[in-house]
N, C-alpha and C positions, 0 to 999 in steps of 0.2 A: 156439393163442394164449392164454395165457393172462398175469392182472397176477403182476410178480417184486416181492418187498420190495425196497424201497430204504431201507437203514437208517441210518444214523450221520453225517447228509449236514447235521444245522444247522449254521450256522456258530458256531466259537470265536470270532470278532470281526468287525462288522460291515466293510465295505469304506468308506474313505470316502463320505458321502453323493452323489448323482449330482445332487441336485438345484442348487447352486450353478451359476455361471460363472466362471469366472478367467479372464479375457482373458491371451493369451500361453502360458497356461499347459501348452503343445504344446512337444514337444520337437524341433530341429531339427537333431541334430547327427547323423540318419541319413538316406540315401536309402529312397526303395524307388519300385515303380509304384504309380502312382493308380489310385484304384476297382479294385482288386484283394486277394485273400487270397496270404498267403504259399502257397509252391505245397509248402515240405516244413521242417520244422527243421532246424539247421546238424548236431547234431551228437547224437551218442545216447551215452545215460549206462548204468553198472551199477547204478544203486542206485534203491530208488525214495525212500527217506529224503535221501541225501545230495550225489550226485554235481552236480557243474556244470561249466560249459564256461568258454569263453573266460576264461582266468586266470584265473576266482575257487576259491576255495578253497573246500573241505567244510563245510559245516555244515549242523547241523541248525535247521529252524525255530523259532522263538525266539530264535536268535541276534543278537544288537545292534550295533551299530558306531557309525563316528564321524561319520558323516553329510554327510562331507566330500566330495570329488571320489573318484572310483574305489569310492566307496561299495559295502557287501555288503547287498542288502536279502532281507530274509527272504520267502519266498512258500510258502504251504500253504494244498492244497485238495484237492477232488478231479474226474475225470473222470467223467460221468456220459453216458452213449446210455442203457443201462444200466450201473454200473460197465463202466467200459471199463480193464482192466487190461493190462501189458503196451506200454503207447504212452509217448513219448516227449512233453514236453512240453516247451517252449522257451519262454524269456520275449523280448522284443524292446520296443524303445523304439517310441513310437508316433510318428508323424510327425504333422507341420501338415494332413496331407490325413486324417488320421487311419486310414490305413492304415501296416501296420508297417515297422521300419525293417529294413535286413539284416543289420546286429551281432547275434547269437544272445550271449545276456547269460549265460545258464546255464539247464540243463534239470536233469532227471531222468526217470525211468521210474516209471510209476504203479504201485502193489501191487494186489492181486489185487483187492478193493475200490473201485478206482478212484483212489488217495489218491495224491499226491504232495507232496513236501517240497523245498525245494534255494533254495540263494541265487543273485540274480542281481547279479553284479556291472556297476556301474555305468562307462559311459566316463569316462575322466578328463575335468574340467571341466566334469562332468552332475555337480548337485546335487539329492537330492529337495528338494519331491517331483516326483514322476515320471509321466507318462504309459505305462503298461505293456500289450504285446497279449501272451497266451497262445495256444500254438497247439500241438497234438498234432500226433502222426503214428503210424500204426502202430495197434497195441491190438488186442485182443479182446474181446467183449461175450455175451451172450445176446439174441437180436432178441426182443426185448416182443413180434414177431408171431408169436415160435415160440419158443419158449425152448430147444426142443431144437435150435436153429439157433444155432451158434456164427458169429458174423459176424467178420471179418478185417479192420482196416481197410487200406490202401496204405499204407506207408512213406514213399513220394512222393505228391503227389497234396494234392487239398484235406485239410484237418482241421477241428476244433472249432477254434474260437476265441473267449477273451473279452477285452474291452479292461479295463481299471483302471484309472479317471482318479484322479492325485495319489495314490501310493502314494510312505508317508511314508518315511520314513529307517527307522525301526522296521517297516517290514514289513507285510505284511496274510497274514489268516490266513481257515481257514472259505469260500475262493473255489469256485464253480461253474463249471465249464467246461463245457457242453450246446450242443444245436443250439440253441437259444434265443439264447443268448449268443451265436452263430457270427450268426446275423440280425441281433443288435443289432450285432455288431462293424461288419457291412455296410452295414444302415442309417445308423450315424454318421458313414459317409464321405459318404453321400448325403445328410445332415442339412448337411453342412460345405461341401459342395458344392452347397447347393442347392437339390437333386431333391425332388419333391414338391408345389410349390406351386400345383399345375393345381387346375381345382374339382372333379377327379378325386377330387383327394386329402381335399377339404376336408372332407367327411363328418361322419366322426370322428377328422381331425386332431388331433395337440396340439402344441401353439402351446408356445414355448420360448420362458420365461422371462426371457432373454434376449435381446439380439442383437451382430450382431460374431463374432471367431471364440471358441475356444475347446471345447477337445475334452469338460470337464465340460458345458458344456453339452447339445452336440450328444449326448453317451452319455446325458443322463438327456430329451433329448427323444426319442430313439431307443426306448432301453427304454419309455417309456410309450405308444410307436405300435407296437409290439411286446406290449406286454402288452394295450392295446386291442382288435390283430387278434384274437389269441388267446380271448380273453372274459377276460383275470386281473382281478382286482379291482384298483382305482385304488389300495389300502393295499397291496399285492403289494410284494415286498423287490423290490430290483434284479436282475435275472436272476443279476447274476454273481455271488449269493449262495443264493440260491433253489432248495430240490433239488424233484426230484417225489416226492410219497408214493405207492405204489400199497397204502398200506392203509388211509388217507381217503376216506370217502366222498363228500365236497366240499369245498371251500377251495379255495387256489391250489395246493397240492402235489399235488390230485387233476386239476385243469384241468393242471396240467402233464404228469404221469403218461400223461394221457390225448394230449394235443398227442404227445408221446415214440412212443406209442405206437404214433398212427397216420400218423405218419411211417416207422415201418417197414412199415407195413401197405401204405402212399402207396409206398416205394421197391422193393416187388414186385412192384403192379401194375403200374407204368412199366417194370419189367425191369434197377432201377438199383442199383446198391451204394447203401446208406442215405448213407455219406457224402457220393457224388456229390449226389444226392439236396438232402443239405441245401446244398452248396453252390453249385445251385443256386437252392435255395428262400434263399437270403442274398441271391443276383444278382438276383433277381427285385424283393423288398423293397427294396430300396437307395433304390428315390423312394417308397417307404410305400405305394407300390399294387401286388399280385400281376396284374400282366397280361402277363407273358412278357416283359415287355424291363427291360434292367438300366440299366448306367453307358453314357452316351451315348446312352440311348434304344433302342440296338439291341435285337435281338431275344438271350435269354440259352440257353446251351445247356450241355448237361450238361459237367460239367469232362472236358477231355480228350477231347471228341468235337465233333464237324460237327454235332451232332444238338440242330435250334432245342427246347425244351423246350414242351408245347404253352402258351394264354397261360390255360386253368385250373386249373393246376398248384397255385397256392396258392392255391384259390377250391374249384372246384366239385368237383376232382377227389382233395384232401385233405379234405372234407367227406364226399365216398362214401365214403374209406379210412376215416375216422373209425366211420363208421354200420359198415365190413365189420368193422372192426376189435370193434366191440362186439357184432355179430353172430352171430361166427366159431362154430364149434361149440367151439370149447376154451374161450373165454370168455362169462359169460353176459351178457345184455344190459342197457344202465343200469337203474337200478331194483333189480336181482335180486342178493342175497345170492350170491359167489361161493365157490367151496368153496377156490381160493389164499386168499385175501385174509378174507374171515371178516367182510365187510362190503357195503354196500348199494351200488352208485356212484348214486347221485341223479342226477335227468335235469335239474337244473339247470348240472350242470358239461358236460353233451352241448350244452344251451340255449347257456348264456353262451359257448362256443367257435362256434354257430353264429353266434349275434348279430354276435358280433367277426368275421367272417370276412367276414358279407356287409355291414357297415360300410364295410370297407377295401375290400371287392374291387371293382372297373369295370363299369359297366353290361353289360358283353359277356359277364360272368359270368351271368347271367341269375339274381343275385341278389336282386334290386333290384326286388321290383314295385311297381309305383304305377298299374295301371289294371287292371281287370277285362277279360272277353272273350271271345269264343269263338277268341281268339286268343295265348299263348302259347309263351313260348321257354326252351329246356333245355339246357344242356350233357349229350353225352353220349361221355364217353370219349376229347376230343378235338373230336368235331363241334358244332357249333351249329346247332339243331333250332329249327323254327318249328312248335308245333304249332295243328292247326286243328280245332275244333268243325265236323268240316261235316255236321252234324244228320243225317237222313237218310242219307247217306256216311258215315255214321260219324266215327273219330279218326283223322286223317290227318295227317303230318308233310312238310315240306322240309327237306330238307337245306343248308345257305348256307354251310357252311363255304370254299368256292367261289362268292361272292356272284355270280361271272358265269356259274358252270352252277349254277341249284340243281337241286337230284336230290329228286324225289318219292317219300317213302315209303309206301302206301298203307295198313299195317301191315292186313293182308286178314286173319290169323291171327285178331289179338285183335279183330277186327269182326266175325267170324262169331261170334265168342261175346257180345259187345256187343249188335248189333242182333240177336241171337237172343234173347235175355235177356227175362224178362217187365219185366224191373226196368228198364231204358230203352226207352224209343218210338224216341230218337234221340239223338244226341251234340251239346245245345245249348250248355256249356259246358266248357271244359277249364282246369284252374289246375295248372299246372307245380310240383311239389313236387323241388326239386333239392339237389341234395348226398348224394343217398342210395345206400345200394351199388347198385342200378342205374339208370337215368332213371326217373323216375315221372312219374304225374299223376292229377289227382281228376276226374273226368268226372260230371255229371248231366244231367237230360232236366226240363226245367221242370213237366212234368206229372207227377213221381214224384220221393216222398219218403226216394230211394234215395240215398245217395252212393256209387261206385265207384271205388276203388283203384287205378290197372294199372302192369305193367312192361311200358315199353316194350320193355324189350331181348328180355325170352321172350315178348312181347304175350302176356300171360296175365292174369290176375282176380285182385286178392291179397285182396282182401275187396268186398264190398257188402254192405251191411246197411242195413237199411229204417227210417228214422227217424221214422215216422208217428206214434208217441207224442209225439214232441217239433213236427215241423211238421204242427200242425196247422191251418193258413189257408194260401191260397194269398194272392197279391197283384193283383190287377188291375191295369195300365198299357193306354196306349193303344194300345198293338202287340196284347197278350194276355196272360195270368195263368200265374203260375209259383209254385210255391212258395219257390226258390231262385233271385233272379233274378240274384245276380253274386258275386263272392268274389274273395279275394288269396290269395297266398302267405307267411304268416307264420313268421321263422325261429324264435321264441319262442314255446316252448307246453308244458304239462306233462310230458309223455313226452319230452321233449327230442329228440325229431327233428323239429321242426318242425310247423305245422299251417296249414289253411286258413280266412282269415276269411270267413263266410258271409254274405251280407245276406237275411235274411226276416222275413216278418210276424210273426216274433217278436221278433224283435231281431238286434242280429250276435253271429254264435255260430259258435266257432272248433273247427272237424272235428283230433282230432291224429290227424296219420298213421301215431304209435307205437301208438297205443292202441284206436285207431277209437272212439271217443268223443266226444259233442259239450259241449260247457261250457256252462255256465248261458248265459241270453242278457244280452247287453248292452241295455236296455229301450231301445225307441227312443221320443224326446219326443214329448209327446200330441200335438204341433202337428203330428210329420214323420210318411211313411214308409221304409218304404225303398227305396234309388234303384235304378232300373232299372240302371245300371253303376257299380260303386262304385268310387273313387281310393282310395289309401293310400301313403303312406310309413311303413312300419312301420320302418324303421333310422331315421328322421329324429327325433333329440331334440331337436328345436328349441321343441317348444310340451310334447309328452309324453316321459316319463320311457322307454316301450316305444313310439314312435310312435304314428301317428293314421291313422285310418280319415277318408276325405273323402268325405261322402255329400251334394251336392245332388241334391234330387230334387222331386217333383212341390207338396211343401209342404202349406199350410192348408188344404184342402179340396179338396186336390189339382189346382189350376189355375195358382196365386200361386209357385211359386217355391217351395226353402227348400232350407239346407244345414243341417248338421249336421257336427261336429268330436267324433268317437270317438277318447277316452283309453281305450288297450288296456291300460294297469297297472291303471288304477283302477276300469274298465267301467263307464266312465260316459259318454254320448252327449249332446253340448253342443250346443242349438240356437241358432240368431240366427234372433233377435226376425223373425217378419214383416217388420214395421214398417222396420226397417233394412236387411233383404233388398231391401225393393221398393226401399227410398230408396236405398242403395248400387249397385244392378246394375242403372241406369234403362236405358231403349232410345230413341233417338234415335231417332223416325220421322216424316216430314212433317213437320219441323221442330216436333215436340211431344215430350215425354216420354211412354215408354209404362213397364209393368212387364218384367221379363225374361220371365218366362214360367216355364211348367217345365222343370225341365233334365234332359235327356236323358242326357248324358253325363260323367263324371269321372275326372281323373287329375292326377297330383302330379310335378310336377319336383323330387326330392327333392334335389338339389345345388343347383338356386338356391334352393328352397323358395319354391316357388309353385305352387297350384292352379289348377288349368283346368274351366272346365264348359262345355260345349254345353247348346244351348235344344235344343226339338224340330223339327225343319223350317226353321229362321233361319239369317241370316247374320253373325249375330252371336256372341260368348266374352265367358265372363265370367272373371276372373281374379284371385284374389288372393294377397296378399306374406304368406307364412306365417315368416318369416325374424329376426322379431323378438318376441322373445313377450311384452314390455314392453307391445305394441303390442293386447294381447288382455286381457281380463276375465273368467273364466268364474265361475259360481256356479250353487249347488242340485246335485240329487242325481235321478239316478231318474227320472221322464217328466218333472220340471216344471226339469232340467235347461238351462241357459241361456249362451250368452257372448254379447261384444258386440266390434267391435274399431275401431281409430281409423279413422274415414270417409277420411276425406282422401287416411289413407297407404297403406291395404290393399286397395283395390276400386278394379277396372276392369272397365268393359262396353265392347270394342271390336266394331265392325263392319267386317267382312271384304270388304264390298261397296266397292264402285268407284261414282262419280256414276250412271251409265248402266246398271250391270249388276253383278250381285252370284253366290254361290254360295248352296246352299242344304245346309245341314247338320244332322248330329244327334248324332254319336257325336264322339267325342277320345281320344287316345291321345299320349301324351310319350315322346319318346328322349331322357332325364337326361342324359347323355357329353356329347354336342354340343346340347342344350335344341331339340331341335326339336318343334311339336305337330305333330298327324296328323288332321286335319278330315277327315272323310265325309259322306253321306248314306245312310242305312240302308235308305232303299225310292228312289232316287236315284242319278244319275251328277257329284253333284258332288266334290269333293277341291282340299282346302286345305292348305297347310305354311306353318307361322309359325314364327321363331326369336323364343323366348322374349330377354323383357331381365330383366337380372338387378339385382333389386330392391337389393340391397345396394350396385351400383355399376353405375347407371343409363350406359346407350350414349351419352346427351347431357350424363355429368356432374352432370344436374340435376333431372329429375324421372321417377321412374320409368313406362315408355308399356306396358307391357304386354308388345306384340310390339314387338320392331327393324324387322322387316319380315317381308313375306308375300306369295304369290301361291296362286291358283287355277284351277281348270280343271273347267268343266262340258264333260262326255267325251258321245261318241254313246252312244247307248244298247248298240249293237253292240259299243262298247270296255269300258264297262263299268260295272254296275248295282251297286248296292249289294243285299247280298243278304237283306236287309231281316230280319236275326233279331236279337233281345235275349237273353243280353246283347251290346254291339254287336261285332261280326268286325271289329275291329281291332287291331292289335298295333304296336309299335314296337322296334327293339335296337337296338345297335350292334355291327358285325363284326366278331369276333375277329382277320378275316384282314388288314384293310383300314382301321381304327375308323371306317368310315363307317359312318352312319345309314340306316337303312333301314327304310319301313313297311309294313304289311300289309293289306289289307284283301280279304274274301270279296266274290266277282262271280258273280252269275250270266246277264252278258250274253247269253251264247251256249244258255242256257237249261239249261248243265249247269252247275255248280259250278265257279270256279278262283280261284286267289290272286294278286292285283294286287301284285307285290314293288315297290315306288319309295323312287326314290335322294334322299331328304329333303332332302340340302342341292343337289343337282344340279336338284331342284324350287322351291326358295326361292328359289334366283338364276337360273335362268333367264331370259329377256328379257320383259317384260312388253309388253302391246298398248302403241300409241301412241296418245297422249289427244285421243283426238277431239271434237271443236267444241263446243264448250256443258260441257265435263267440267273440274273443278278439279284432276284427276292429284294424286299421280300415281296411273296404273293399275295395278293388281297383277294381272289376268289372263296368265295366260301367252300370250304370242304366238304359238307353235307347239304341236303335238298332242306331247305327251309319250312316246306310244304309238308314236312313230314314230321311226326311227333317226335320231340326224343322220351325217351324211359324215365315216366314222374314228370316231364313238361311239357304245355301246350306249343304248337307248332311257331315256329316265327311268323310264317303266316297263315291266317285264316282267308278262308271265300266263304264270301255271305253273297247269297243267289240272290237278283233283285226280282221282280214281282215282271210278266211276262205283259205286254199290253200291246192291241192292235196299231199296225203304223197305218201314218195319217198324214202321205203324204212324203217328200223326198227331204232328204238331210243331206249337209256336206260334209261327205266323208273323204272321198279320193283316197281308199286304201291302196297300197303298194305294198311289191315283196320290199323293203329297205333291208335286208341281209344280201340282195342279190346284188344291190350298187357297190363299185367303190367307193374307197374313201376320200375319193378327190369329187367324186361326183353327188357324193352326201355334201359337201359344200356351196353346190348350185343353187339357186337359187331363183325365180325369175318374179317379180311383182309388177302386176299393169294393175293400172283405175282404170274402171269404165265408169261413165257418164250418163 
């Protein structure tokens, strides 16, 4: 694998701008099908300068005419995979669906370079300007994965393709035709059609300037949710001008370069011809979200086969190809001066294509973190992995790509060298590092200042290194002291594969998985420490420019509450005031106001943008609308860092209890797809599920309530205990196979270890008790035992038994009875650093 130059690809003149609307400005005088690519060009030419079809006559580019009906307009560009020489390339009228029409207007054949030239004559009574699609077929290339692999494309069958909104009478010159292009062409049937507007999508949507039809529109909102995915920069030319450089170290011709590249890397691990490949990586984007289904919603599959495409194809599984592709032994890795190319690739163009990928891709991609845990989720190769911290047991996985059998992986290999290891006691935390050539993950033991590396697929050790120079304090909490007590998944980080954000008594300090190196710490405010479970929306630019760390935790002298709002651009850790903590997150008790407490728990619904926190042992959420950043103040720098935000409209403290009987909780977890939280008890058999309301556009129209609704279930102790470790064993996803929600949490009822899988929204609507005499209802308790089947349905929840493994050494548990406390003394709280 090595980078090919691509040379002489600027354009001679720019394409009309994409940024307008022309209402009408679609041309209607051709059929074709909707949500569809042309399947082959009409007709193939001798020449790659001059030849065209359907009655027009020869000429070369530059040529003028009278701009009338039957019009000749001029077209030159070139083809790019890599020059793709040798293919035929056909011009067609674009239709109102914005797919192309079946009049082939005139083609030519590309030169060895990729270039072509040729007029296409216009229908009589078609005047520019003109809506135009380009579409190959055929060609030769060099695969960017193997250069000594000459790749062939079909004759028949998908091809590139780019659209040209309003090409004038005079011609356009300097055009691109790439897989890039061939995505935009597809997305702006789906921009015209529609597709997209779930809160799926809304992310990092871009909103079109426009509304009503028209094909300039929908091609310059297309391209910009196309250059978004990708990581291009927002000043990025219009694709269908834009070549890739592979002798740039950064810019947008090297983010291209690189996309080109590993999509061939992407179309040999799937087993596919690169162009199938891209077409269906075009079906897939169509509603601007990569999750396996295209036009109609169905499920999309490779052109010309039965065969559904899996749904992280343009997620998780172009992101590994990315990482093999910079890996490979013929090319060297970003960062590193290459001996083709005579240059550096900077690991900010690896960065910015991550960034963009897990922006657009679906919760189910398990891009998307937003809580801490001993509980994480991976794509790998097609399956979707639950992985599990289970301390002592080691790292443990399920399988749910079949949410109704999951299959336990015990992975025994890479745990005899784990809990053999002097460097872990036990496996208390695990943070999912995804998109890389094979599944990963960062595994640590609260009691050592080790972080460890592994692949899951060879369960092997890719590094551990001992960080003792840097963490030196551990942290006290009311459970036990760790010196790393929670971390996320960050796709942005120097070495540009990605990194993990850490929380310790130094501050948060982000582990890269390229580099094995820890970054300066982010200081945390004199007032806070750091939280036993940390939230984050790191893709969420709503408040920060690289998202935000959501840390409440134990606060002012560690009893009182406090959060904290961590900018990862800027490393700087924003505290609220005490004073408005306490005033904003009151607790309703005995008809008196009490403080919240400290909070146990934290996690981000980063599509509605709203945080979640658990107290420790209550029944109560604290929740606020992160949605509006109008709505925030931050100021200062450094410990005495500070924001404030509008009382009224961003804080809620709800309670989960019922008149008569309530749950008892401490950890939370969110599944973003469908917004459901995930209430536990960590030394406890309680469990709650709330559907979040969306602060933006409130369920009653009128004021935003936190949750829509909710229900809970305090379980026998025999069904199932919470298996009381920090950071807390819970996890949330949505199913690739099914897009239901589903949460996680570690039991050791039965006195061995297993994982409680429940069906989140099948638990939120279930039937609740009926309100008994003296109770103002309604009740939110579940009426039936969850754990048990009903008649024709599988249980709400399942227990999957994890795999049994000798311990190796002590873990911090500090279990307690928490049902024997009050509820004033489930608020205590006491946090010391030792030295």
């Amino acid at each position: 694998m090595k980078f090919l130059r691509v040379t002489g690809l600027m354009p001679a003149l720019l394409i009309v701008a994409l940024s307008g609307c022309k209402y009408g400005d679609s041309n209607n005088t051709s059929s074709s099908s909707s949500g569809g690519h042309s399947s082959s060009s009409s007709s193939s030419s001798s020449s790659s300068s001059s030849s065209s079809s359907s009655g027009s006559s020869s000429s070369s580019s530059g040529s003028s005419s009278s701009g009338g009906p039957g019009a000749v307009v001029p077209i030159a560009g070139k083809l790019v995979q890599a020059p793709l020489a040798g293919a035929t390339v056909t011009a067609y009228l674009a239709t109102a669906s914005g797919a192309p029409g079946t009049q082939a207007l005139g083609n030519a054949t590309s030169g060895s370079d990729g270039s072509f030239s040729f007029n296409a004559t216009l229908p009589a009574g078609t005047s520019p300007p003109v809506d135009l699609i380009l579409i190959s077929s055929g060609g030769q290339y060099a695969s960017e994965a193997n250069i000594a692999n000459t790749i062939t494309n079909p004759s028949s069958g998908p091809g590139l393709e780019a659209l040209l909104p309003q090409v004038a009478a005079s011609g356009v010159s300097g055009v691109v035709v790439s897989p890039l292009t061939t995505l935009v062409a597809m997305r702006t049937q789906g921009v015209i059609a529609g597709a997209g507007a779930s809160t799926a999508a809304r992310l990092k949507a871009t909103k079109a300037s426009c509304t009503g039809g028209g094909i300039s529109c929908a091609a310059a909102t297309a391209d910009a949710g196309i250059k978004s995915a990708f990581g291009f920069s927002s000043a990025a030319a219009p694709f269908n001008s834009l070549a890739p450089d592979f002798s740039a170290p950064s810019g947008d011709g090297a983010v291209m370069a690189l996309v080109l590249g590993s999509f061939e890397q992407e179309a040999a691990s799937v087993k596919q011809a690169p162009i199938s490949l891209i077409g269906a990586l075009a079906s897939d984007y169509y509603d601007g979200v990569p999750d396996g289904n295209g036009p109609g919603g169905g499920p999309v599959k490779y052109p010309g086969t039965s065969t559904n495409i899996p749904p992280t194809l343009g997620s998780g599984i172009f992101l590994s190809n990315l990482t093999s592709y910079l890996t490979a032994s013929a090319t060297p890795s970003a960062g590193v001066t290459t001996a083709t190319t005579g240059v550096s690739i900077q690991p900010t163009v690896t960065s910015a294509i991550r960034s963009g990928i897990a922006s657009v891709a679906p919760a189910s991609a398990g891009l998307l973190a937003n809580s801490s845990g001993a509980i994480a989720e991976i794509s790998d190769a097609g399956a979707q992995l639950v992985l599990v911290a289970a301390n002592t047991q080691g790292l443990q996985a399920v399988d749910i790509t079949n949410p109704a059998k999951p299959v336990l992986l015990p992975y025994a290999k890479l745990n005899a060298v784990l809990l053999s290891s002097s460097s872990l006691t036990a496996v208390n935390g695990v943070i999912a590092v995804p998109g890389q050539k094979d599944a990963e993950a960062v595994a640590y033991s609260f009691s050592s200042t080790h972080v460890v590396l592994v692949d899951l697929d060879t369960q092997t050790v890719l590094n551990d290194t001992d960080y003792a120079s840097v963490l030196t304090s551990d942290t006290n909490f009311s459970g036990g002291s760790a010196f790393i007590s929670s971390g996320v998944y960050d796709s942005t980080s120097p070495g540009g594969d990605g990194g993990v954000d850490l929380a310790t008594a130094e501050g948060f300090i982000q582990y890269d998985v390229a580099t094995h190196t820890l970054s300066e710490p982010i200081p945390l405010s004199a007032s806070q420490i750091p939280p036993e479970n940390l939230g984050a929306a790191t893709v969420d630019k709503i408040l920060f420019a690289n998202g935000l760390l959501f840390s409440g935790n134990y606060g002012p002298s560690g009893s009182g509450g406090g959060l904290q709002l961590v900018d990862l651009k800027n490393g700087v850790a924003y505290a609220m005031s005490d004073t408005q903590f306490q005033t904003d997150f009151t607790v309703t008790e005995g008809g008196g106001q009490e403080p919240f407490g400290i909070v146990d728990g934290n996690s981000v619904d980063a599509l509605l943008h709203v945080g979640v926190m658990s107290g420790e042992h209550t029944d109560y959420a604290g929740l606020i609308d992160l949605h509006d950043a109008s709505k925030y103040s931050f100021s200062g720098s450094g410990a005495s860092a500070a924001f404030t935000a509008s009382t009224a409209a961003v804080a809620k403290t709800v309670s989960l209890s019922d008149d008569l009987a309530g749950p008892t909780l401490s950890g939370v977890t969110v599944e973003p797809a469908n917004h459901y939280a995930l209430f536990i008890d960590e030394f406890g058999s309680s469990l709650a599920v709330g559907l979040l309301d969306d602060p933006a556009k409130p369920a009653n129209s009128t004021a935003w309530q936190g949750f829509i609704d909710w229900r809970y279930y305090n379980a026998e102790s025999s069904e199932y205990e919470g298996a009381g470790y920090d950071p807390h064993a819970v996890g949330a996803l949505q199913a690739a196979s099914n897009s239901k929600s589903y949460g996680f949490a570690l039991s050791d009822a039965s006195g061995s270890e297993a994982l409680a899988m429940i069906d989140l929204a099948a638990f939120a609507t279930a039937p609740a008790m009926a309100t008994p005499s003296g109770s103002k209802g309604p009740e939110h308790e579940l009426a039936s035992d969850p754990f048990v089947a009903a008649a024709g349905a599988p249980p709400i929840i399942q227990i999957v038994p994890l795999a049994a493994a000798p311990a190796s050494g002590n873990t911090v548990r500090g279990k307690r009875s928490a049902k024997s406390k009050t509820q004033a003394e489930r608020r205590d709280g006491v946090m010391v650093l030792r030295h």
